[in-house]
N, C-alpha and C positions, 0 to 999 in steps of 0.2 A: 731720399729725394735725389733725383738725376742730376745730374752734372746741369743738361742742359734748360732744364726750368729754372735751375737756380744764378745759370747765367742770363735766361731769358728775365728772371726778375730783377735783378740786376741793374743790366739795361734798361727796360720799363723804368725802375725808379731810378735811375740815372736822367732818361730822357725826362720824365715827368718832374723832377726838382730843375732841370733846365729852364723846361717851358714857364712852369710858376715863378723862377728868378728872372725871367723874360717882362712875363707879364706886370709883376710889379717893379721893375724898372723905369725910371722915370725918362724916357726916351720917347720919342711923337710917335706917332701910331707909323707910318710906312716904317720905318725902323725898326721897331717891334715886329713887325710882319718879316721884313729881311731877316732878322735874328730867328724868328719859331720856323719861316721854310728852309733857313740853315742848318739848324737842328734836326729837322725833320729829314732833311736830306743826310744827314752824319747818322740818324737811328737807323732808317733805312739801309743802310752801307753797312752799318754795325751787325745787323740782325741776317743781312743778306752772308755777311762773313760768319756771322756763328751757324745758318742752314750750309752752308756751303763746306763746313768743319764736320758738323754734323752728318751733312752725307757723306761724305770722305769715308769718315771712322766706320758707318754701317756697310757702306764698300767693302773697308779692310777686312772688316770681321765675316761679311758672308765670302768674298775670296779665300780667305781660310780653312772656314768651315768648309769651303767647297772643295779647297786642296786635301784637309783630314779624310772627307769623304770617299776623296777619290783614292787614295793611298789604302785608304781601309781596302775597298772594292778589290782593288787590284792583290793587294798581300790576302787576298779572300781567295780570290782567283788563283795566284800562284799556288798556296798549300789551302786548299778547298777542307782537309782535316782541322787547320787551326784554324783558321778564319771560320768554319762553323762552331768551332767553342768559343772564338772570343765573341761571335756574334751573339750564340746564348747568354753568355754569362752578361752583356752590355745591356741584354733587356730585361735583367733581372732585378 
C-alpha cells in the first residue's frame, strides 16, 4: 500500500473520530457547529498539505528521470558505439 492512501486514511479516521467526539459532546448545537466547521477547516488544510507533498515528490522524481534521460542521450551522442550497446543491452 502507498505511503499516501495510508496517510490519506489516517487523516479520514483522524477527522471522522473528531467529528463523532463532536457530535456526542454535550455542548448546544451553534457550538457543535463551530467545533465540526473548525475541524473541517483543519482536514482540509491537512489533506491540501499531504497533495501539496505529494505533488512535490512526483516533481522530484520526473526532474530526475528527466535529468538520467538527458545524460543518457548525450553520453549516446558523444560515443554513438557505447551508447548503441548500452541502449541494447537496457532493452533487453
Amino acid at each position: 500500500m502507498s505511503t499516501g492512501k495510508v496517510l490519506l486514511g489516517v487523516l479520514a479516521g483522524v477527522a471522522a473520530g473528531a467529528l463523532l467526539g463532536i457530535l456526542f459532546a454535550p455542548d448546544k448545537g451553534t457550538v457543535t457547529r463551530k467545533k465540526i466547521s473548525k475541524k473541517g477547516e483543519d482536514f482540509k488544510d491537512d489533506v491540501k498539505e499531504t497533495f501539496n507533498e505529494f505533488i512535490d515528490n512526483v516533481t522530484e522524481k520526473y526532474e530526475k528521470v528527466k535529468d538520467d534521460i538527458s545524460d543518457f542521450t548525450e553520453k549516446a551522442k558523444s560515443d554513438p558505439e557505447k551508447g548503441g550497446k548500452e541502449a541494447k543491452t537496457s532493452r533487453a
